[in-house]
VOPAGU-2260 file (C-alpha; in pm, 1 decimal, decimal comma):
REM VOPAGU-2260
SITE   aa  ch    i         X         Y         Z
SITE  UNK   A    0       0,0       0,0       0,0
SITE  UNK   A    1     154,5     350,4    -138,4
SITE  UNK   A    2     232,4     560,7     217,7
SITE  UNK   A    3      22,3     850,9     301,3
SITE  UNK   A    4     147,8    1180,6     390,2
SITE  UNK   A    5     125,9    1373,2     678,3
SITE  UNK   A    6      54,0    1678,4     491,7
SITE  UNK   A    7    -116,9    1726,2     140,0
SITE  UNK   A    8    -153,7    2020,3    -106,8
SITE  UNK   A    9    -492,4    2138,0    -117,3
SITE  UNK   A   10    -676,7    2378,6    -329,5
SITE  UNK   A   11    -818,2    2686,1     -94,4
SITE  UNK   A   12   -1049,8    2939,2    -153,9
SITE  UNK   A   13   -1048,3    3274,9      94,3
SITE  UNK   A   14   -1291,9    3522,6      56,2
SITE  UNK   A   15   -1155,6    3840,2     239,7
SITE  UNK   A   16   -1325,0    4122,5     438,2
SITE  UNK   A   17   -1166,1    4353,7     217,9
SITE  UNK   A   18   -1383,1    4275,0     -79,9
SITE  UNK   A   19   -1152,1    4051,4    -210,2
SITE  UNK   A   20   -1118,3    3674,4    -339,5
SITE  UNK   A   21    -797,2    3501,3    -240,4
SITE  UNK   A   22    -697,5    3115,1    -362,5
SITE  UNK   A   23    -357,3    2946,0    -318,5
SITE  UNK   A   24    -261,3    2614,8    -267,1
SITE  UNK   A   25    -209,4    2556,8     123,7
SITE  UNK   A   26     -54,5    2216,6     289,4
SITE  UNK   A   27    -266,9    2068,7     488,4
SITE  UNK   A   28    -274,0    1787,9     767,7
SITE  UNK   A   29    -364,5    1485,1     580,1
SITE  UNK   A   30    -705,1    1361,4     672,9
SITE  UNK   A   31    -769,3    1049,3     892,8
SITE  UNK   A   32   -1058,4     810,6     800,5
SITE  UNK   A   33   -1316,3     725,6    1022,6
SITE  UNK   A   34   -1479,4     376,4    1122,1
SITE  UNK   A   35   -1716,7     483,3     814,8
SITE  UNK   A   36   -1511,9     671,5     561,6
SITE  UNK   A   37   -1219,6     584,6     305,7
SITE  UNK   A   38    -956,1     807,1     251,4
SITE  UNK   A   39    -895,8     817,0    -118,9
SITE  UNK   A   40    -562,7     902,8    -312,5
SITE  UNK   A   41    -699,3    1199,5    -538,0
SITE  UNK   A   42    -585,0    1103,6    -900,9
SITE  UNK   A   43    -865,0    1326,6   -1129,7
SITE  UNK   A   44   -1131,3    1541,5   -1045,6
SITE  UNK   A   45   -1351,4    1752,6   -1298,2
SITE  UNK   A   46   -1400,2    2118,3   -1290,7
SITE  UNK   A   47   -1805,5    2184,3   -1295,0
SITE  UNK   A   48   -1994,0    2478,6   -1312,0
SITE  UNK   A   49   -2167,6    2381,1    -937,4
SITE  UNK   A   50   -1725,7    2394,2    -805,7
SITE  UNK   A   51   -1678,0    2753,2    -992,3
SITE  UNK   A   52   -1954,6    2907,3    -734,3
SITE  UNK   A   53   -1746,9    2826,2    -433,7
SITE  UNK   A   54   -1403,5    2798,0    -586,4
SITE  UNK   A   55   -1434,4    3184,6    -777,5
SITE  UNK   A   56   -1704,4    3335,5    -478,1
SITE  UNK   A   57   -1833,5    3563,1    -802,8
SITE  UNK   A   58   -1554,9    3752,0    -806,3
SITE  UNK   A   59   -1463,2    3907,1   -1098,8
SITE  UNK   A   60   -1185,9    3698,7   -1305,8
SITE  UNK   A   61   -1172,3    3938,3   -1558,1
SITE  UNK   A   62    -967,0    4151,3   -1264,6
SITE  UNK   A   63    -773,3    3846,8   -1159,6
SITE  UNK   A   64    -417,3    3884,3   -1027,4
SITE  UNK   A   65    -124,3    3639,9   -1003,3
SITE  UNK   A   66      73,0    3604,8    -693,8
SITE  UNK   A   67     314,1    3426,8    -483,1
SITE  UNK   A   68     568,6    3191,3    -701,2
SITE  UNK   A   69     619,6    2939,9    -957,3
SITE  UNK   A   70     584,1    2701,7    -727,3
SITE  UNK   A   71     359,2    2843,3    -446,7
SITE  UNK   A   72      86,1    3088,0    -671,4
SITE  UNK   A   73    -175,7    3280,2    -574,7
SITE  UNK   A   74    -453,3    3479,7    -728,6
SITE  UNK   A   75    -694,1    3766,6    -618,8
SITE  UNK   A   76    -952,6    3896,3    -766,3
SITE  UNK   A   77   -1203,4    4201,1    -630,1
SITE  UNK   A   78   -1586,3    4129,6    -549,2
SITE  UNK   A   79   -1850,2    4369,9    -548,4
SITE  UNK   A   80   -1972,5    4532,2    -260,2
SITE  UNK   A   81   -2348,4    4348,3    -318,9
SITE  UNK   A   82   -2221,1    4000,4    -393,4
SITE  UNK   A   83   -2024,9    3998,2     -50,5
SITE  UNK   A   84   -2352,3    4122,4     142,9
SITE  UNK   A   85   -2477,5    3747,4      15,4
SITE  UNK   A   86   -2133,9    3595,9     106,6
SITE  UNK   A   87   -2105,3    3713,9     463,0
SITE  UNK   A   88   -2159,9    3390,3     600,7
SITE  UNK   A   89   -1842,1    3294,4     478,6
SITE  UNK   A   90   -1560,5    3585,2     481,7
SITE  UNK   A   91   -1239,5    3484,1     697,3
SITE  UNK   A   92   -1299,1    3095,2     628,0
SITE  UNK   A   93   -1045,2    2910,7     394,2
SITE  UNK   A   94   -1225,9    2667,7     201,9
SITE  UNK   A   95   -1167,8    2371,0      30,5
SITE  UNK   A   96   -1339,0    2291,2    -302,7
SITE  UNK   A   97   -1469,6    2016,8    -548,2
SITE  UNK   A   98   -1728,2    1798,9    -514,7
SITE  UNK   A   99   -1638,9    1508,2    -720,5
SITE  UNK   A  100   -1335,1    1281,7    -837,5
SITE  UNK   A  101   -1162,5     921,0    -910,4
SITE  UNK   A  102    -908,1     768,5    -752,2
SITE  UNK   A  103    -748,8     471,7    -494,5
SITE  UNK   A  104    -869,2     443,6    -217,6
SITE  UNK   A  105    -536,0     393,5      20,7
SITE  UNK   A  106    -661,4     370,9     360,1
SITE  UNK   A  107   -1016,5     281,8     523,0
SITE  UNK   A  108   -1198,9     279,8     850,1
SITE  UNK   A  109   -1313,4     -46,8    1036,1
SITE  UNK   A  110   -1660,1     -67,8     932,6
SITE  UNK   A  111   -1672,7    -355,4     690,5
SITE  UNK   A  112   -1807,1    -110,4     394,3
SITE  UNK   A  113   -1493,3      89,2     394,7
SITE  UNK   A  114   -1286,4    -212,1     419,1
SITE  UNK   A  115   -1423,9    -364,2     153,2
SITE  UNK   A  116   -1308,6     -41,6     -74,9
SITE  UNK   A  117    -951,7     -37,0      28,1
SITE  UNK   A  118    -703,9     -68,3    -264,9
SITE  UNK   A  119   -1034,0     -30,9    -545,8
SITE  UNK   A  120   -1018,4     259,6    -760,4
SITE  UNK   A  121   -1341,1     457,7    -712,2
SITE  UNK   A  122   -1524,0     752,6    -897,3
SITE  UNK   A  123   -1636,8     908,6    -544,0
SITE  UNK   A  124   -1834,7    1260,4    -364,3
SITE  UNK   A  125   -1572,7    1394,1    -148,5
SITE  UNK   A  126   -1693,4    1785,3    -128,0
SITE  UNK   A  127   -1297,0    1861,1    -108,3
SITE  UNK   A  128   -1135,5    1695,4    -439,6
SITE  UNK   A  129    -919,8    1948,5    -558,0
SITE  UNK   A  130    -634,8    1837,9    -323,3
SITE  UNK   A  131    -409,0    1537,4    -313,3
SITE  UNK   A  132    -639,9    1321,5     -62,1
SITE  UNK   A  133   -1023,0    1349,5      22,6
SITE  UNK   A  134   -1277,1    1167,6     276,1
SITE  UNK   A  135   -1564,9     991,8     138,6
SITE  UNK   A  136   -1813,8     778,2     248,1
SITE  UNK   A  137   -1861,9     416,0      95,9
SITE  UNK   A  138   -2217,8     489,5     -24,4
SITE  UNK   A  139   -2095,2     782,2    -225,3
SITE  UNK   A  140   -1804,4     560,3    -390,1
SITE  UNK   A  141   -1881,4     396,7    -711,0
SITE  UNK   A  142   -1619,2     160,2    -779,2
SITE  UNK   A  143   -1497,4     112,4   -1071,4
SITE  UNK   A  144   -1433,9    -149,3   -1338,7
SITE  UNK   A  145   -1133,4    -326,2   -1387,8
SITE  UNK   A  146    -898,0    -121,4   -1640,0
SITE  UNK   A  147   -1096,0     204,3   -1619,7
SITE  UNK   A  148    -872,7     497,6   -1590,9
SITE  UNK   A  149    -910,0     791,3   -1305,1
SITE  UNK   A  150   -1060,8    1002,5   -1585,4
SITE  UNK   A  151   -1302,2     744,1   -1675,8
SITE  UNK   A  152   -1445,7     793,2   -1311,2
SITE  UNK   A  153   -1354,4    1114,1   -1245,0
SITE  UNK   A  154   -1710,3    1281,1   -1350,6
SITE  UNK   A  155   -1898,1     945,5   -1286,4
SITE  UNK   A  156   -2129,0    1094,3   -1009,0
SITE  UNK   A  157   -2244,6    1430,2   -1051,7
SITE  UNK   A  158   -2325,2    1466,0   -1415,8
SITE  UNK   A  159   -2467,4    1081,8   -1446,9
SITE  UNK   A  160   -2664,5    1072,8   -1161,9
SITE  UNK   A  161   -2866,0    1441,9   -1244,8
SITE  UNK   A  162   -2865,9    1324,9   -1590,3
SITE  UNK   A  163   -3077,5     999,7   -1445,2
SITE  UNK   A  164   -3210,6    1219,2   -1160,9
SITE  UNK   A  165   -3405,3    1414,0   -1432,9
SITE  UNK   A  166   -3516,5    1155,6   -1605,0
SITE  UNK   A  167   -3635,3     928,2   -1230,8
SITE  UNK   A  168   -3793,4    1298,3   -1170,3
SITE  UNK   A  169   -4001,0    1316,0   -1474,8
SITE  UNK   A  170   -4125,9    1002,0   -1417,0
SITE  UNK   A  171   -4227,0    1023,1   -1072,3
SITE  UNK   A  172   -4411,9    1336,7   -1099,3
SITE  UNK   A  173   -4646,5    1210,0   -1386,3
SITE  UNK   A  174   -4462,4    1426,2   -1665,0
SITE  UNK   A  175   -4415,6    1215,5   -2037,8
SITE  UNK   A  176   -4105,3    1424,0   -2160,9
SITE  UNK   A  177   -3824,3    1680,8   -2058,1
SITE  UNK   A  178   -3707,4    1970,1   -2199,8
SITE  UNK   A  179   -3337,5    2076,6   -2135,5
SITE  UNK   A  180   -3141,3    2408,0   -2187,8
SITE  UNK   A  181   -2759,0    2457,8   -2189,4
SITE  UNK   A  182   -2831,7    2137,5   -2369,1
SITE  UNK   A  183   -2439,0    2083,1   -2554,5
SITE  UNK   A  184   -2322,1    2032,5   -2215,4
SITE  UNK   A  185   -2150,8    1767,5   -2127,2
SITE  UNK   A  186   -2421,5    1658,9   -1866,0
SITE  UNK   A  187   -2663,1    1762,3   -2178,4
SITE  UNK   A  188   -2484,6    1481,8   -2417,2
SITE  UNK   A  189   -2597,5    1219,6   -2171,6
SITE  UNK   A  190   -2912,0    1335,3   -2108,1
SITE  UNK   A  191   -2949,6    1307,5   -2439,5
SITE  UNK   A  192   -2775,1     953,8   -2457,2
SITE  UNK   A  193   -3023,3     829,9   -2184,6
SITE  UNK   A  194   -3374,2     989,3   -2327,4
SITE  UNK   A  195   -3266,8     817,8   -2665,6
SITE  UNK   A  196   -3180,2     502,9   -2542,5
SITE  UNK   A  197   -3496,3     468,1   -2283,0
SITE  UNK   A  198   -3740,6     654,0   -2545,8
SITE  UNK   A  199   -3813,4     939,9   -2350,5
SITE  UNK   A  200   -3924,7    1238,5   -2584,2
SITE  UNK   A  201   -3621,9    1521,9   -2510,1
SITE  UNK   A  202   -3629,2    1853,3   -2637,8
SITE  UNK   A  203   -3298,4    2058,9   -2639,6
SITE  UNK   A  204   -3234,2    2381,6   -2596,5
SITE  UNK   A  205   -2925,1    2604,0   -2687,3
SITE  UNK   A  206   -2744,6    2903,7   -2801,0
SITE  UNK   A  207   -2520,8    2855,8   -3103,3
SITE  UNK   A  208   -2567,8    2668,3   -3414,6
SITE  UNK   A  209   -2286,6    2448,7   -3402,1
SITE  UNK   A  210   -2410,9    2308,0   -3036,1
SITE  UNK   A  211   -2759,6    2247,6   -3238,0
SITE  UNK   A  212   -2554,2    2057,2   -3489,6
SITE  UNK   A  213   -2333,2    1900,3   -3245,4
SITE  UNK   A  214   -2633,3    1752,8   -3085,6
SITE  UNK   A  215   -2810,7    1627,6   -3429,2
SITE  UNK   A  216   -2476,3    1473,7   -3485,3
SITE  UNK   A  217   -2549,0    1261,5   -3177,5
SITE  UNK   A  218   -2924,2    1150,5   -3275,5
SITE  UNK   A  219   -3117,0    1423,8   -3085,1
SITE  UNK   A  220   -3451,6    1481,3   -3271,7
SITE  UNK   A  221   -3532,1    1783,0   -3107,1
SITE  UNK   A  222   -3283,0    2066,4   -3086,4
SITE  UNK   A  223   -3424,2    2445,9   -3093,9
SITE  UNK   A  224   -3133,5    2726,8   -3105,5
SITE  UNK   A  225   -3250,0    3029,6   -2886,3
SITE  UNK   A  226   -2968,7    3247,6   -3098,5
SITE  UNK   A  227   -3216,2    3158,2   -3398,2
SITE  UNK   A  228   -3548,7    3410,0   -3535,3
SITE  UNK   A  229   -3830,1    3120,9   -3476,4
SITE  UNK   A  230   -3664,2    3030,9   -3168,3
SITE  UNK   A  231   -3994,7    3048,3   -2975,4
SITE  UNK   A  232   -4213,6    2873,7   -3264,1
SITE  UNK   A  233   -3980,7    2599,9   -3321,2
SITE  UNK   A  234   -3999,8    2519,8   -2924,1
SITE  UNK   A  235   -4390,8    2536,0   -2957,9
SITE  UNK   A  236   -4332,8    2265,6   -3254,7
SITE  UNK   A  237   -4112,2    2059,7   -3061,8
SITE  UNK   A  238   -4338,2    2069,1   -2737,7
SITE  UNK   A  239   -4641,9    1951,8   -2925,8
SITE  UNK   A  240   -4471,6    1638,8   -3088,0
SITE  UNK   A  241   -4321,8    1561,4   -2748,6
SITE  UNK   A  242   -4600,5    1686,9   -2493,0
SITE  UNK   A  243   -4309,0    1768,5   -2265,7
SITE  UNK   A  244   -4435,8    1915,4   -1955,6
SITE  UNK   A  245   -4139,7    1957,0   -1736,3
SITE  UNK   A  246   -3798,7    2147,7   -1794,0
SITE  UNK   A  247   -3467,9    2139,5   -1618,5
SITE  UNK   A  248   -3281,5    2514,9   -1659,3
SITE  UNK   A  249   -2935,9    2546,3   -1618,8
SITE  UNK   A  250   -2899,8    2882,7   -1720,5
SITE  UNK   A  251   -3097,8    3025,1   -1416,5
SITE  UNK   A  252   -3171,0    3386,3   -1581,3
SITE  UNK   A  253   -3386,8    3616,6   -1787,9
SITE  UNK   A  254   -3641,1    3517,7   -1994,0
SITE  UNK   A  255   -3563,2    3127,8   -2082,1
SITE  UNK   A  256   -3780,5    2971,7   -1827,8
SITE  UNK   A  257   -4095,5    3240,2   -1935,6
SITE  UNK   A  258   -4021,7    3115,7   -2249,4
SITE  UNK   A  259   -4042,7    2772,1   -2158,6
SITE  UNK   A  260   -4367,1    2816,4   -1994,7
SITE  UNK   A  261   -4497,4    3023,8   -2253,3
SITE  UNK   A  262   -4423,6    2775,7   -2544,8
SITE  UNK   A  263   -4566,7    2449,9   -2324,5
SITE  UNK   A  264   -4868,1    2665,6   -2260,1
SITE  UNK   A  265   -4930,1    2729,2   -2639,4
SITE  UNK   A  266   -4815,8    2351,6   -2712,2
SITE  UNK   A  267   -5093,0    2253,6   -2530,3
SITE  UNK   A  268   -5391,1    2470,2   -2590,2
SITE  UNK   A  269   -5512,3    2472,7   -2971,0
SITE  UNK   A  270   -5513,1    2767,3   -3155,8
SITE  UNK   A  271   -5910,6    2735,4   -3214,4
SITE  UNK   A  272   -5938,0    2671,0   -2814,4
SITE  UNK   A  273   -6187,7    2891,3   -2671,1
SITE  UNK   A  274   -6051,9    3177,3   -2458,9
SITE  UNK   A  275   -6008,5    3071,5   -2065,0
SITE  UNK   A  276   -5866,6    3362,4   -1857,0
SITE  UNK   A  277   -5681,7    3091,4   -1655,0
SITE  UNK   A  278   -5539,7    2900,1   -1916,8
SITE  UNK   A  279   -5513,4    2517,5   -1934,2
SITE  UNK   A  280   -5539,0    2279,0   -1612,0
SITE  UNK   A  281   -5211,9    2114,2   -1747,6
SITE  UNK   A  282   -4937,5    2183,2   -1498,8
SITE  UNK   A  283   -4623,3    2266,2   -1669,6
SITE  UNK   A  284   -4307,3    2269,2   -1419,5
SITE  UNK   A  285   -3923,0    2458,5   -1504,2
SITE  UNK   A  286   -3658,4    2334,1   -1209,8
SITE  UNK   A  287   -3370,5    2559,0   -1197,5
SITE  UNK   A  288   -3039,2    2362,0   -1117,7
SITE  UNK   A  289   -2805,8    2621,7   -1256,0
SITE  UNK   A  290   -2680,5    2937,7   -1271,9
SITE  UNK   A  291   -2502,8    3028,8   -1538,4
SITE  UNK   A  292   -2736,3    3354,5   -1617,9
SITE  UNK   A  293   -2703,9    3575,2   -1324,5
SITE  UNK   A  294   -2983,1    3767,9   -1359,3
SITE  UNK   A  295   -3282,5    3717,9   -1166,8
SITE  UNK   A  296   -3601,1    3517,5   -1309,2
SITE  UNK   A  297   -3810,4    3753,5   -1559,9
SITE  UNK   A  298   -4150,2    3594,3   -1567,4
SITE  UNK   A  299   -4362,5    3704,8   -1880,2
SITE  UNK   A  300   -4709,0    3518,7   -1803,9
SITE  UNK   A  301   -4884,9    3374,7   -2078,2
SITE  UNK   A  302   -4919,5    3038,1   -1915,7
SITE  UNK   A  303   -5246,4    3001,3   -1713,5
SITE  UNK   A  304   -5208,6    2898,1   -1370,4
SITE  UNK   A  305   -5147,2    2539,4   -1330,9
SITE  UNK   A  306   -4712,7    2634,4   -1353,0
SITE  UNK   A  307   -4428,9    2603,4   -1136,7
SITE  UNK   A  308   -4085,0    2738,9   -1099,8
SITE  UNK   A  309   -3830,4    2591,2    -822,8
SITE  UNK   A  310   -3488,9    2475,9    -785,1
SITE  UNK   A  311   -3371,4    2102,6    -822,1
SITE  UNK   A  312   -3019,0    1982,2    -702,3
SITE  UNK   A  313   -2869,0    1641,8    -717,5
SITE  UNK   A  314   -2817,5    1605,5    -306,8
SITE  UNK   A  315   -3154,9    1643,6    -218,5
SITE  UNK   A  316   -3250,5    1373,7    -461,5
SITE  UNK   A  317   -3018,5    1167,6    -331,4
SITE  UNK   A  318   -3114,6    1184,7     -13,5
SITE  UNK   A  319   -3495,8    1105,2     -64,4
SITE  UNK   A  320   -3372,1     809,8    -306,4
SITE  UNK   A  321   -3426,6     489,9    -179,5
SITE  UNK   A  322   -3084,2     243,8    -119,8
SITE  UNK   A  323   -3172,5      22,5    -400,9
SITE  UNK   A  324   -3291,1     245,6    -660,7
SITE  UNK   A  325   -2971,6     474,6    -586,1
SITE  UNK   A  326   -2768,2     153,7    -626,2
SITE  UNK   A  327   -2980,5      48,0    -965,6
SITE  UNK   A  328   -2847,2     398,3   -1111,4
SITE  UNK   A  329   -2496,3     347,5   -1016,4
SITE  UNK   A  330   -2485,9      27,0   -1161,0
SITE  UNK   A  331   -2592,9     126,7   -1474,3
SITE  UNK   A  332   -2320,2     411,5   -1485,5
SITE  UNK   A  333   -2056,1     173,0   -1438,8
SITE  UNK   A  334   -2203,0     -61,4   -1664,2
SITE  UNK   A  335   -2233,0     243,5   -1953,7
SITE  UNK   A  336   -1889,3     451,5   -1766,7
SITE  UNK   A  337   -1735,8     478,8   -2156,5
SITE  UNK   A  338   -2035,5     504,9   -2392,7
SITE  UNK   A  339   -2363,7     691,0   -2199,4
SITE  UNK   A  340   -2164,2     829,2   -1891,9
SITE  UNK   A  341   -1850,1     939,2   -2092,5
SITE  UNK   A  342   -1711,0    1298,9   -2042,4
SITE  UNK   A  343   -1449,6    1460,2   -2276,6
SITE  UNK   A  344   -1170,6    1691,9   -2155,8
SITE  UNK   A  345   -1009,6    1979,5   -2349,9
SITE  UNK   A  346    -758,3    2033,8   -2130,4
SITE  UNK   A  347    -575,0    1865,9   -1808,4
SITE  UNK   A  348    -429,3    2055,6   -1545,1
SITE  UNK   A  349    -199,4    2001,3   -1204,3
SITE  UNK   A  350    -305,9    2190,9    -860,8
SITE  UNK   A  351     -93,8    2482,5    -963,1
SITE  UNK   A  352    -165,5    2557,3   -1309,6
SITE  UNK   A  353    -522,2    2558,9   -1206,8
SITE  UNK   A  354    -418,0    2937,2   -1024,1
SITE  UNK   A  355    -263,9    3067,1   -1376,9
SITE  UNK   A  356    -480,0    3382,8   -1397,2
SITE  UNK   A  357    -528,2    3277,3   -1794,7
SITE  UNK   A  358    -623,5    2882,0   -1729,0
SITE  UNK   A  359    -867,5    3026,6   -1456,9
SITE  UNK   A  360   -1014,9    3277,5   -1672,4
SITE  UNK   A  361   -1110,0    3020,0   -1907,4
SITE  UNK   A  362   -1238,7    2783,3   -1696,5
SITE  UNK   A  363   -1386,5    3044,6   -1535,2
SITE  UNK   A  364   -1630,8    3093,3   -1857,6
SITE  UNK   A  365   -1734,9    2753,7   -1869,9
SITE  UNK   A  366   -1759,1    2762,5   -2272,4
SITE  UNK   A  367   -1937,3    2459,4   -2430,7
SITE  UNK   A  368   -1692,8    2244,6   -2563,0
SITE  UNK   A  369   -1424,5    2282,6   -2253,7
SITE  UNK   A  370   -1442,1    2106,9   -2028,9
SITE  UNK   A  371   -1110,8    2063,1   -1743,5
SITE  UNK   A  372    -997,2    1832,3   -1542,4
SITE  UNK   A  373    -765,2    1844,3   -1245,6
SITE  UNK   A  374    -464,1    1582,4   -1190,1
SITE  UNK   A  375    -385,7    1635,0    -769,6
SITE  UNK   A  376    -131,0    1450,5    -796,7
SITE  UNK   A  377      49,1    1638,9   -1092,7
């Protein structure tokens, strides 16, 4: 068994009480598993969009400023005066980041669970991946199959399981299909995967043409372009041959989820339907899991009544998923790890070229198409 540290390099994120964002790469006492925990030798971990909101604080990168050395850097960057009124609760506390990763696990706690994971290469939830080691809990390891490599695993968890979270969502809340925006994503590729290979009517929403065509490259039958003219009547179109009643929004902001509403509304009601004040008795549903708009909500109503607007995460699911159902969808992301569940990196970076103020700023845009992952041990 490899020897463990007493001290590890660890990604930190400090916001300041002078307005101020500060990350560096600290040393830090090398965790200790408990009876019911695994310690696991970080070897990959993926930067997502849900790690930039506590890794960057909303600071503004474009401002960003290199530090420290070559071998010990640091940036800063300033935040505004509004955005730290809504981070009070944490200015003056180093934090550590990333909440998902791959690697071996190299040490283990007595309960038999974490025993039985010692030496087994796992995709895992760790909540602080972006160092050399991490904690995790057995239940939130996903072992993985024999040959697979750490970047195989390394984004096994949180884009698979909201992929299939949507999809388990839809279906437990009586809706027939799903509409998606930010759809080019990576996590939108699976989705897409998954709704084609389980015949679940997907419409997909995006910005540029080349993500539309990216997307009909892959098989997707519905894919409307909000950057296009008939953006709005080619959603109606594709809501009435799907009857998709429920949306998941990554983008958070401005008009996309009015627009979402708006379109299912007219989708449903024929244009001959007599005119109801309240609209149709149809509920049509938009959960908000992202935030890459920062804008608030603008609501434009033309959809009745019978609507709803609320935020969906992938913990909360979790938790109100039953042991074996939870354990049916992480079987079938090992069993489909390199053809539904696959994620594709444009670049690969070590702990401290993730604090070159260039890499950061563009990982900092999260642009379709890149995608980063980390190497710890780099």
């Amino acid at each position: 068994m490899t020897e463990i540290p007493a001290t590890m390099r660890q990604l930190r994120s400090l916001v300041a009480p002078e307005g101020e964002l500060r990350l560096s790469v600290g040393i830090v006492d090398t965790p200790t598993p408990r009876d019911h925990e695994v310690l696991v030798r970080v070897e990959a971990a993926p930067v997502n969009p849900s790690d930039l909101g506590l890794l960057l604080a909303m600071a503004d990168i474009s401002q960003a400023v290199a530090g420290g050395s070559a071998t010990d850097p640091t940036v800063t960057a300033p935040i505004e005066e509004p955005v730290m009124r809504a981070l009070d609760a944490r200015v003056g506390k180093e934090m550590s980041v990333g909440n998902e990763g791959a690697g071996v696990v190299v040490a283990a706690g007595a309960s038999p669970e974490a025993q039985a994971l010692l030496g087994r290469a796992v995709g895992f939830i760790g909540g602080a991946t972006y160092g050399e080691y991490c904690l995790a809990v057995p239940q939130l390891c996903l072992p993985l199959p024999d040959g697979a490599d750490a970047a195989d695993g390394a984004s096994s968890f949180v884009n698979p399981l909201t992929a299939l979270g949507m999809v388990a969502t839809m279906r437990a809340e009586g809706h027939t299909g799903l509409v998606h925006t930010a759809a080019a994503s990576n996590l939108g590729q699976m989705l897409n995967r998954i709704c084609l290979a389980d015949s679940v009517p997907l419409v997909n929403i995006v910005r540029r043409p080349e993500q539309a065509q990216l997307l009909r490259d892959q098989g997707a039958l519905h894919v409307c372009d909000s950057s296009e003219s008939t953006f709005e009547a080619d959603l109606v179109a594709a809501l009435r041959d799907t009857g998709a009643t429920l949306a998941f929004d990554a983008v958070g902001g401005g008009r996309l989820v009015s627009q979402i509403l708006n379109a299912m509304e007219a989708a449903i009601v024929p244009p001959d339907a007599p005119y109801s004040r309240y609209g149709s008795d149809v509920h049509k549903q938009v959960y908000v899991y992202g935030a890459l708009d920062p804008r608030p909500i603008e609501l434009r109503r033309r959809f009745g009544f019978a609507w709803g607007v609320g935020g969906w995460l992938l913990t909360p699911f979790l938790a109100r998923t039953s042991a074996e159902d939870l354990g049916r969808l992480q079987q079938r992301v090992v069993d489909e790890l390199t053809t539904t569940f696959a994620s594709h990196y444009t670049d690969q970076i070590s702990l401290n070229e993730a604090l070159d103020v260039e890499t950061l700023q563009r990982y900092a845009r999260q642009a379709t198409g890149e995608k980063f992952l980390l190497r710890p041990q780099a």
